[in-house]
Residue frames as a rotation matrix with the C-alpha (Angstrom) as fourth column:
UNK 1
0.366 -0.782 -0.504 -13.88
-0.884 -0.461 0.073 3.92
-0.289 0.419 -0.861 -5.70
UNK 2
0.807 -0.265 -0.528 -12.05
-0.207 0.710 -0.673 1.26
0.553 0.652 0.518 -7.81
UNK 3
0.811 -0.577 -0.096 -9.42
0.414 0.449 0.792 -0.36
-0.414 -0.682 0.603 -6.96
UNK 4
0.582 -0.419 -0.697 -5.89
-0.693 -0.704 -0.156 0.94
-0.425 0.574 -0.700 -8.25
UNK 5
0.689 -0.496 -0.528 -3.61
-0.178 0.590 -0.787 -0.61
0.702 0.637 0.318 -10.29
UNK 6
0.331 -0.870 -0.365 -0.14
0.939 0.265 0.220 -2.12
-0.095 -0.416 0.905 -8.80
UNK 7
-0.178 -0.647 0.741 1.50
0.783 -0.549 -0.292 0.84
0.596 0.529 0.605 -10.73
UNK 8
0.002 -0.056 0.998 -0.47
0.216 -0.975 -0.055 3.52
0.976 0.216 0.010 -9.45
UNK 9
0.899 -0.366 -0.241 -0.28
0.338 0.228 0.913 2.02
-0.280 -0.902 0.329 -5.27
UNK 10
-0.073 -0.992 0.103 3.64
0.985 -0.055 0.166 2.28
-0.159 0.114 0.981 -6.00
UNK 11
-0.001 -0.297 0.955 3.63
0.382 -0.883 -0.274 5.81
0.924 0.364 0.114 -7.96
UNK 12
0.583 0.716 0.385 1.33
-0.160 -0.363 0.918 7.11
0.797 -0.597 -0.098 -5.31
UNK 13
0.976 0.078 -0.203 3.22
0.177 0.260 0.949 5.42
0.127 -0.963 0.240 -2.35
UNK 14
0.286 -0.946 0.154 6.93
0.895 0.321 0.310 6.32
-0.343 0.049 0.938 -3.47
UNK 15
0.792 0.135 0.596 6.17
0.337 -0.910 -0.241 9.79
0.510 0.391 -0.766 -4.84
UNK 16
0.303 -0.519 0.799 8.97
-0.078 -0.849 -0.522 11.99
0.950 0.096 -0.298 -2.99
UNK 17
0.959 0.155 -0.239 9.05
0.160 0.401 0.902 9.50
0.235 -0.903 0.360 -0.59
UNK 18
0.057 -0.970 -0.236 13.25
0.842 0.174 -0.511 10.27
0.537 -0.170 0.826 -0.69
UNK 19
0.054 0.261 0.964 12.28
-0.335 -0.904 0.264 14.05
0.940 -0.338 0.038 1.20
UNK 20
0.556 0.734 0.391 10.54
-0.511 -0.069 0.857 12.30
0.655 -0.676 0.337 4.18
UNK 21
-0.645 -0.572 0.507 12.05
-0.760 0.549 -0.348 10.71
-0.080 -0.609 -0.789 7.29
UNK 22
-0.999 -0.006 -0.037 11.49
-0.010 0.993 0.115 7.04
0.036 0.116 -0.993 7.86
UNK 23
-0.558 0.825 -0.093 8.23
0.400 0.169 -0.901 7.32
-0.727 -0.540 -0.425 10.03
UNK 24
-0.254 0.218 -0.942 6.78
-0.520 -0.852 -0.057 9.87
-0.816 0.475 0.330 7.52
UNK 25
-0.549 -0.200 -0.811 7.68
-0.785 0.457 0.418 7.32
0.287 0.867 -0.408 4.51
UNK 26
-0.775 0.631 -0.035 5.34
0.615 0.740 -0.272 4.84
-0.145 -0.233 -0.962 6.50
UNK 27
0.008 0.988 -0.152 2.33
0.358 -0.145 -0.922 7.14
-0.934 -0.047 -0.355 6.70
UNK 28
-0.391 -0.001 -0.920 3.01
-0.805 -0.483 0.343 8.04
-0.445 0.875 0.188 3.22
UNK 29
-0.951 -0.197 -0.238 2.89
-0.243 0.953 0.182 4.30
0.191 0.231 -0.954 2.61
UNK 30
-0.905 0.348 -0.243 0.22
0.416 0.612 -0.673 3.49
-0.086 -0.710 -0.699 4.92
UNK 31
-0.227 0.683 -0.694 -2.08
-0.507 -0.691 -0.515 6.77
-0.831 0.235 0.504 3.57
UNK 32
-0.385 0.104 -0.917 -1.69
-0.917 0.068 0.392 5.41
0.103 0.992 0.069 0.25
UNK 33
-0.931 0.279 -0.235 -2.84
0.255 0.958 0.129 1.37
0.261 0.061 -0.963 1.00
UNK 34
-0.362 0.840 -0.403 -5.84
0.162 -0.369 -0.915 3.35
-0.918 -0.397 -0.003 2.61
UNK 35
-0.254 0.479 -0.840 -6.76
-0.790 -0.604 -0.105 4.87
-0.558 0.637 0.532 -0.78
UNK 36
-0.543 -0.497 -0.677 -6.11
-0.813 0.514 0.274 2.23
0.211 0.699 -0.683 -2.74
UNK 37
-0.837 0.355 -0.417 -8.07
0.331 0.934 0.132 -1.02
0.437 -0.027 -0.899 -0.96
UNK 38
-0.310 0.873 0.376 -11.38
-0.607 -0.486 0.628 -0.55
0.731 -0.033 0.681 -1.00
UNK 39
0.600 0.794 -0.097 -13.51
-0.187 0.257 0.948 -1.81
0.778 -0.551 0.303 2.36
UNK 40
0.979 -0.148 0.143 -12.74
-0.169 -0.176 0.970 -2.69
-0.118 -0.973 -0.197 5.99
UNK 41
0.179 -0.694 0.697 -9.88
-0.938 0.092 0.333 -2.89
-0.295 -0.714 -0.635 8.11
UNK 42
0.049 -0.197 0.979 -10.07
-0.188 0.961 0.203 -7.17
-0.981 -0.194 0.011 8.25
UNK 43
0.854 0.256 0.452 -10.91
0.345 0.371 -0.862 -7.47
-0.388 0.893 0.228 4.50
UNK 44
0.791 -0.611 0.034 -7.68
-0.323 -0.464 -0.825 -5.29
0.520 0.642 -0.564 3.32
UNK 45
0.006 -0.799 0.602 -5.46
-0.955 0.175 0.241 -6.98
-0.298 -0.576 -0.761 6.04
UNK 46
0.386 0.202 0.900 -6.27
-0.108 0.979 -0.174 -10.20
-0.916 -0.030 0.400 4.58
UNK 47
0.906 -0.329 0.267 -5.78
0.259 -0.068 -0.964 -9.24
0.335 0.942 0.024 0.84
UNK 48
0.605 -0.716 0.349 -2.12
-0.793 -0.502 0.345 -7.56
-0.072 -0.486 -0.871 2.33
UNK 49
0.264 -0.437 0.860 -1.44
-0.673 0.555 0.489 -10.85
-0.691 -0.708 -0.147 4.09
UNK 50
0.632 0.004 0.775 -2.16
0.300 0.921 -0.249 -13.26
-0.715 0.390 0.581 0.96
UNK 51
0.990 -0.062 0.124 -0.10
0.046 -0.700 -0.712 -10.76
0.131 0.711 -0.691 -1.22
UNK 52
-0.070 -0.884 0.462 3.32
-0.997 0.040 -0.073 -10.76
0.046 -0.466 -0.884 0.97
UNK 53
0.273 0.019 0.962 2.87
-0.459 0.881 0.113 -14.24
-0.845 -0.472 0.249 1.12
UNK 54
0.800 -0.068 0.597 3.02
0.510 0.601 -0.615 -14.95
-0.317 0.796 0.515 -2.62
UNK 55
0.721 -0.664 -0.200 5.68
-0.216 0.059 -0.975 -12.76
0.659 0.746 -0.101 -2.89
UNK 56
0.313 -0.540 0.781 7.40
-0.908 0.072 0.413 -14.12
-0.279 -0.838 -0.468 -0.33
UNK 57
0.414 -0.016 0.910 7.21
-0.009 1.000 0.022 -17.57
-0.910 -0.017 0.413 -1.81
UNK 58
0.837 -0.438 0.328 8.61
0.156 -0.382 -0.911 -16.21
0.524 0.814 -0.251 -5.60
Protein backbone atom coordinates (compact mmCIF):
# COMPACT_ATOMS: atom_id res chain seq x y z
CA UNK A 1 0.00 0.00 0.00
CA UNK A 2 1.24 3.59 -0.70
CA UNK A 3 1.71 5.89 1.47
CA UNK A 4 -1.15 8.58 2.05
CA UNK A 5 -1.07 11.98 1.56
CA UNK A 6 -0.93 14.56 4.70
CA UNK A 7 -4.59 15.39 3.65
CA UNK A 8 -5.93 12.09 3.56
CA UNK A 9 -3.96 10.91 7.37
CA UNK A 10 -5.96 14.10 8.70
CA UNK A 11 -9.43 13.44 6.75
CA UNK A 12 -9.17 9.85 7.77
CA UNK A 13 -7.95 10.62 11.40
CA UNK A 14 -10.52 13.55 12.24
CA UNK A 15 -13.52 12.08 10.42
CA UNK A 16 -16.34 12.32 13.27
CA UNK A 17 -13.75 12.34 15.55
CA UNK A 18 -16.22 15.21 17.53
CA UNK A 19 -18.85 11.88 18.40
CA UNK A 20 -16.05 9.93 20.21
CA UNK A 21 -14.74 10.28 23.76
CA UNK A 22 -11.13 11.24 24.23
CA UNK A 23 -9.63 7.60 24.44
CA UNK A 24 -11.73 6.57 21.36
CA UNK A 25 -10.35 9.84 19.41
CA UNK A 26 -6.82 8.23 20.12
CA UNK A 27 -7.57 4.84 18.61
CA UNK A 28 -9.25 6.62 15.89
CA UNK A 29 -5.97 8.49 15.57
CA UNK A 30 -3.73 5.73 16.28
CA UNK A 31 -5.92 3.17 13.72
CA UNK A 32 -5.44 5.67 11.15
CA UNK A 33 -1.23 6.25 11.52
CA UNK A 34 -1.45 2.34 11.24
CA UNK A 35 -3.00 2.59 7.76
CA UNK A 36 -1.25 5.20 6.59
CA UNK A 37 2.76 4.32 7.37
CA UNK A 38 3.73 1.64 5.63
CA UNK A 39 6.33 -1.01 7.54
CA UNK A 40 7.41 -1.78 11.11
CA UNK A 41 6.75 -0.55 14.39
CA UNK A 42 10.66 1.15 14.73
CA UNK A 43 10.64 2.45 11.10
CA UNK A 44 7.14 4.48 11.56
CA UNK A 45 8.18 5.61 15.14
CA UNK A 46 11.14 7.13 13.71
CA UNK A 47 9.43 8.88 10.67
CA UNK A 48 6.66 10.16 13.68
CA UNK A 49 9.60 11.31 15.77
CA UNK A 50 11.52 13.35 12.89
CA UNK A 51 8.05 14.83 11.88
CA UNK A 52 6.99 16.35 15.48
CA UNK A 53 10.30 17.50 15.64
CA UNK A 54 10.23 19.73 12.55
CA UNK A 55 7.11 20.88 13.49
CA UNK A 56 8.04 21.56 16.66
CA UNK A 57 10.94 23.68 15.55
CA UNK A 58 8.49 25.94 12.89
Amino acid sequence: MAPWSQRQLFDASCDGLDQFSLMARVRRVAESLHAALPGDYESNVTVLRKRTLAVMET
